[in-house]
Structures are given as structure tokens and as C-alpha cells.
C-alpha positions in Angstrom: 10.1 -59.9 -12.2 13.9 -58.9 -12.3 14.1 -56.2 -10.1 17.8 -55.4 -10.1 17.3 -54.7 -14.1 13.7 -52.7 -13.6 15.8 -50.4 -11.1 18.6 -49.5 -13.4 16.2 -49.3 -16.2 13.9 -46.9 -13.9 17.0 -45.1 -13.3 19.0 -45.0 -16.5 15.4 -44.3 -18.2 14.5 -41.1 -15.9 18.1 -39.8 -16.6 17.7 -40.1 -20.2 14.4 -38.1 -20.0 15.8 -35.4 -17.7 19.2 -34.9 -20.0 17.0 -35.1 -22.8 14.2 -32.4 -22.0 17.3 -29.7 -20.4 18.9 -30.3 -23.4 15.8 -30.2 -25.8 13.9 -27.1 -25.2 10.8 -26.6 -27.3 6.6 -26.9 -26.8 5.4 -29.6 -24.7 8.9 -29.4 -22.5 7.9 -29.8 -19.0 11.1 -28.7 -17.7 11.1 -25.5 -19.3 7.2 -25.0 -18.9 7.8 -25.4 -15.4 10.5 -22.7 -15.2 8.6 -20.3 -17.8 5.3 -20.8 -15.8 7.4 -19.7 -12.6 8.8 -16.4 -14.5 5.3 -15.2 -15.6 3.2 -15.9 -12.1 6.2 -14.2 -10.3 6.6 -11.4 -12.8 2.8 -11.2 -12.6 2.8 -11.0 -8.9 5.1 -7.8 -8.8 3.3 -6.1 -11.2 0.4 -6.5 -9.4 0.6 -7.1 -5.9 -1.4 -7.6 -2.5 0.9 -7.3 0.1 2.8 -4.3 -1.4 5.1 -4.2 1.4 6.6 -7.4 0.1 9.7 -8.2 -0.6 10.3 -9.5 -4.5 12.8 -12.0 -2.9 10.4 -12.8 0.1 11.6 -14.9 3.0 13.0 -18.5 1.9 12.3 -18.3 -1.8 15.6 -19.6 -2.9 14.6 -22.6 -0.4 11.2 -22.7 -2.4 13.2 -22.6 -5.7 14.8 -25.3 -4.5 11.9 -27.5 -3.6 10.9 -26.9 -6.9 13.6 -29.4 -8.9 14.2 -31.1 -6.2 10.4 -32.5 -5.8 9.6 -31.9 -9.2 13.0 -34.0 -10.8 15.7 -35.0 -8.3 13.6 -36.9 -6.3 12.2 -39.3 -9.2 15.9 -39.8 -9.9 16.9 -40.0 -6.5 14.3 -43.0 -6.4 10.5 -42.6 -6.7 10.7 -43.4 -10.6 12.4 -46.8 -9.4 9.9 -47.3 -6.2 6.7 -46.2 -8.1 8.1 -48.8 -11.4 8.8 -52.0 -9.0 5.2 -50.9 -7.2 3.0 -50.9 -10.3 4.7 -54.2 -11.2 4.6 -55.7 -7.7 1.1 -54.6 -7.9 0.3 -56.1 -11.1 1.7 -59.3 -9.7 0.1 -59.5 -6.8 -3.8 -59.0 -8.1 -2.6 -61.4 -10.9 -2.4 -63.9 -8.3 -6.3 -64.2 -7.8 -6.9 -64.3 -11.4 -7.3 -60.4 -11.6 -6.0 -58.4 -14.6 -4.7 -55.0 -13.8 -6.7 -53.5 -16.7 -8.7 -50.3 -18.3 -12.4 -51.2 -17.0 -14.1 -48.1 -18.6 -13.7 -47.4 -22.1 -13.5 -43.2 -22.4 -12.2 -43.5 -26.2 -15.6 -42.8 -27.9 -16.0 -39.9 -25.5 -15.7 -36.0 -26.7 -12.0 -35.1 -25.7 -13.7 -32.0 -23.7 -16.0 -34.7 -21.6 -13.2 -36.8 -21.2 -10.9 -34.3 -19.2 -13.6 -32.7 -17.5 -14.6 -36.0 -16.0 -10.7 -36.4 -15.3 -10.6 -32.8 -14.1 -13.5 -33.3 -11.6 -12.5 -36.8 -10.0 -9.3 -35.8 -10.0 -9.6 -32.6 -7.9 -12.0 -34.4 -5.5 -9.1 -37.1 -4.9 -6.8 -34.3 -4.4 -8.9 -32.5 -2.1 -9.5 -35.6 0.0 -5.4 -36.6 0.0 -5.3 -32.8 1.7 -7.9 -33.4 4.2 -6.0 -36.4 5.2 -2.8 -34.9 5.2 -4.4 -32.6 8.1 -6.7 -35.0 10.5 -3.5 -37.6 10.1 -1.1 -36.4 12.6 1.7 -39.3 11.2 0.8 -37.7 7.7 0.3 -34.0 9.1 4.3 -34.5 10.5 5.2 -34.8 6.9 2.7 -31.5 5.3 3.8 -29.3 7.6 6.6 -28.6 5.7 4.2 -27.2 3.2 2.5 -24.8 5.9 6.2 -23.7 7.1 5.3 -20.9 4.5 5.4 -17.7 6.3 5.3 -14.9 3.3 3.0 -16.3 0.7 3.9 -15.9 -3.0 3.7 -18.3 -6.0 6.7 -20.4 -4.7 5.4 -21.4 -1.9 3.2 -23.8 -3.9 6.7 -26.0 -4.1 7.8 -26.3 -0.6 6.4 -29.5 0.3 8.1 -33.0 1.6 9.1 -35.3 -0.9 6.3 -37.9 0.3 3.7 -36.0 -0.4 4.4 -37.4 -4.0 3.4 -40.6 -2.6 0.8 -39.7 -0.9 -1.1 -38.0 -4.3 0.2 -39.8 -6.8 -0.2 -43.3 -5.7 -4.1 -42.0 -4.4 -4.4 -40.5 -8.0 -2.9 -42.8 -10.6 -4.1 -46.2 -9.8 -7.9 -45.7 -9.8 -7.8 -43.1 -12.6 -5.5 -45.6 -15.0 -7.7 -48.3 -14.0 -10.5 -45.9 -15.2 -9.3 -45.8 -18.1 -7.3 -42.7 -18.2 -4.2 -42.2 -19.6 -0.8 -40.6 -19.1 -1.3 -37.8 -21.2 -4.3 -37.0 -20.0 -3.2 -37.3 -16.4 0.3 -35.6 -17.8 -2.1 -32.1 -19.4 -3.8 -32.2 -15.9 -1.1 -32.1 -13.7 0.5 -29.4 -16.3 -3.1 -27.2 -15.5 -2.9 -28.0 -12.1 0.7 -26.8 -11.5 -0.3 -23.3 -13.1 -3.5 -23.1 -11.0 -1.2 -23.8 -7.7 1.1 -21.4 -8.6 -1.8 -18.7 -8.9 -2.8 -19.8 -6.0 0.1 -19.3 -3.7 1.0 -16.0 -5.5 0.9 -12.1 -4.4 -2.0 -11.3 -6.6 -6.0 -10.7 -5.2 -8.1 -12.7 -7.3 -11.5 -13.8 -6.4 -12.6 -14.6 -9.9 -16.0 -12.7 -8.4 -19.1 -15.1 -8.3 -17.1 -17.9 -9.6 -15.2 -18.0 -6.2 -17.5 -20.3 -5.3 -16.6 -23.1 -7.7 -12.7 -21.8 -8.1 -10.0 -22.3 -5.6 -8.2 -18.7 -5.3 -5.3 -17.0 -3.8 -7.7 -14.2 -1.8 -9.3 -18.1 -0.3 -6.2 -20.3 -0.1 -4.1 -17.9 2.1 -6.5 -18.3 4.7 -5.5 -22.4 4.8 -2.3 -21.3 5.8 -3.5 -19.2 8.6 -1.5 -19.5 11.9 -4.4 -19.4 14.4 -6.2 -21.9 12.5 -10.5 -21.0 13.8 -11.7 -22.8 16.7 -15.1 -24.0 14.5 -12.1 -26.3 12.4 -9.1 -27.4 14.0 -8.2 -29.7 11.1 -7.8 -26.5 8.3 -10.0 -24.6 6.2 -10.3 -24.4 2.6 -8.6 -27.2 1.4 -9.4 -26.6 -2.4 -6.6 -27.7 -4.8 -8.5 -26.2 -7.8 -12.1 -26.4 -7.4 -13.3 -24.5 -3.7 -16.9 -26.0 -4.3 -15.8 -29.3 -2.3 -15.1 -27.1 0.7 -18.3 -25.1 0.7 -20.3 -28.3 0.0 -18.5 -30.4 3.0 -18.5 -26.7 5.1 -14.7 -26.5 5.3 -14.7 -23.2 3.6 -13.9 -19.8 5.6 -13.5 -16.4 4.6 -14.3 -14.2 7.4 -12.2 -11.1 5.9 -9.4 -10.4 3.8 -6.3 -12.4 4.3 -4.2 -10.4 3.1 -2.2 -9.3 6.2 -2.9 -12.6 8.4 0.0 -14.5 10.4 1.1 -17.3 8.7 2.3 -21.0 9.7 1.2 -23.2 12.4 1.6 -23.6 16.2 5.5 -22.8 16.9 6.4 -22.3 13.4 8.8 -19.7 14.7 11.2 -23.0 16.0 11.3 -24.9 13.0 14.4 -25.6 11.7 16.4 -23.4 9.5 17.0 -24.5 5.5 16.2 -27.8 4.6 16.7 -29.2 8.3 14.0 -30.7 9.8 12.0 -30.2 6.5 12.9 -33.1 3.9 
């Protein structure tokens, strides 16, 4: 394996593909999907909002906008599209030493397309909603999702403040056993796209409950009580840790909605002394 020329193919590639899509705009653009999909949660969120009182520039939303191209674009060409390239190959490498092809064990071709991404769509979550659990019991991992909990007004930004190795953390937990699956990146591409609205829902000013389906759908009337300050005695890890589905927290009793959140102190412990900006929080 060359490595010097898989790191500046990794990073002439990524830049190629970021010039291109800010250049290109058109359907299946993630860069301008991302920024559209921001637009319509936020305009939908001051149209029709919970905490009234709130500002339409709430406290650190340029920092949030931020977060959102740095995690989302900078970063890979800062270095994760290098790290994560030399990883899979090292990877490869390594399991090829024992005789072991790194290759697609389950063949999901002959499946319906709507089978095929709900299976994806259900694993999937589950991963997710374990990596968050983790990120909370951890307290070497907790150090770095903190930043996400720094939140202290809720609204659909706040979905993109997190530390940069939180990318890792999900990615590396979901892509290797869903492309040795047999999943691949477009589906896991469509997903993350559905996942990234559903998030920004989520996070946003808006009181949806989605009524008896609350109890299979994550929602933002649920998900601003996992960012409760005075986290309940009954579960000093966190509450609610749903990414999209909430049914994994009711089923492993993490779930807890003793009232409306919508007025609730947000943070953690001392949030109050965390550093201003991006200080103490990348």
C-alpha cells in the first residue's frame, strides 16, 4: 500500500468533489440539500414555534452554522477522508493476512428496494442509538459529546454542534458491519440524507409528537428532554437517546417524559463555565 499517494489522492479527490458539488448545484447535491434542508426546518420553526419567546437568532447559532461545514465538509478535507481511506485499506490488509477477504457476506440484490432500506433503516438506527449510549456511560467518550449537549437554546441547529470525533465514533461503528452486510454507499448515502432531516426536526422549535406514533418516532417534544440540565436521578447516564426511532429507548427503559419540555434548563453540570466560541469545544 503506498500511503503517501492514497493521502494525496484522498485529498486531491475530496477537493475535487467539494469544488465540484459548490460549483454544480442541481438534485442529488448534498451540499446544497444540506443548506436547503436548513432554510425550510428553520423557516418552519418560526412559523411555528414552541418557545415563542425565542429568539430567531438564538444563542450561538452562527457557532452552530459553523459546525455545520465544518463537520459536515472541512473536516473530511482537513483529514478524515485521508484517515478513514488508509483505515479501510489498512484494514483490508490486515484481515487479508489470515486468509480473510474483506467482502459482501449477504447478498440484499434480489431484495425489494423498500425491504432493503428498511432493514438498513432499522440496524442502522439501533447502531446509532447504541454509539449514543456509549457516548454517555464513557466518560473519555462523554469528554468529547459534550460539546453536543453545550446546547443551551434548542433549535434545529443545534443538531450540528458536535466534536469532530464523533464522525469516528458513528461512522466507523456504522460502515464496516453494514458494507460487510452487503450494503452500499448509496444506500448508506439516502440514509444518512433521511437521517440529517429527521435530526434537524428534532433539534428544532416546533411541538411534534407525531401522537400515537411517539412511541416508535424519535421527536423534538422527546429529544429536548436528552438535553435536560438536571439529568433524573432514576438515569444518570441520559434519557431518550433515540436518533430516529424512540422505540429502542422505551424497550431498554431509557425513555422519560414526565411533562412538557418546553421551558426546561438546558446543558449539563457547569455548562455555565464552558468556554466561549469554539474554545474548549473542537
Amino acid at each position: 500500500m503506498n500511503i503517501l499517494q492514497l493521502i494525496i489522492d484522498s485529498y486531491t479527490g475530496y477537493w475535487s468533489y467539494m469544488l465540484y458539488e459548490i460549483t454544480h448545484p442541481g438534485w442529488g447535491n448534498y451540499f446544497y440539500y444540506l443548506i436547503i434542508l436548513s432554510l425550510v426546518v428553520w423557516g418552519l420553526e418560526l412559523t411555528f414555534p414552541w418557545r415563542q419567546h425565542q429568539k430567531s437568532f438564538r444563542k450561538d447559532f452562527w457557532l452552530d452554522a459553523f459546525y455545520m461545514f465544518f463537520n459536515f465538509f472541512i473536516f473530511s478535507l482537513i483529514g478524515y477522508n485521508a484517515i478513514s481511506n488508509i483505515g479501510v485499506e489498512g484494514f483490508n490488509n490486515f484481515i487479508g493476512w489470515f486468509g480473510i477477504e474483506n467482502r459482501v457476506y449477504i447478498q440484499l440484490e434480489s431484495l425489494p428496494i423498500w425491504a432493503r432500506f428498511g432493514l438498513l433503516f432499522v440496524l442502522a438506527d439501533f447502531i446509532q442509538w447504541s454509539v449514543h449510549v456509549t457516548l454517555h456511560r464513557v466518560k473519555w467518550m462523554w469528554r468529547f459529546h459534550r460539546v453536543h449537549h453545550s446546547v443551551t437554546e434548542m433549535g434545529f441547529a443545534a443538531h450540528l454542534r458536535y466534536h469532530w470525533m464523533e464522525n469516528v465514533f458513528y461512522k466507523s461503528a456504522l460502515y464496516i458491519p453494514l458494507t460487510m452486510i452487503g450494503f452500499g454507499l448509496n444506500d448508506l448515502f439516502l440514509l444518512h440524507a433521511f437521517n440529517i432531516m429527521i435530526g434537524h426536526i428534532n433539534h428544532s422549535n416546533m411541538n411534534i409528537t407525531y401522537g400515537p406514533l411517539k412511541y416508535v418516532f424519535n421527536n423534538p417534544a422527546m429529544h429536548i428532554w436528552h438535553h435536560v440540565k438536571d439529568v433524573p436521578e432514576s438515569h444518570p447516564n441520559g434519557i431518550n437517546f433515540g436518533i430516529t426511532l424512540s422505540i429502542w429507548d422505551y424497550l431498554f427503559k431509557t425513555a422519560y417524559i414526565p411533562h412538557s419540555g418546553r421551558d426546561i434548563d438546558l446543558g449539563f453540570d457547569q455548562v455555565e463555565n464552558t468556554q466561549k466560541g469554539l474554545q474548549g469545544r473542537v
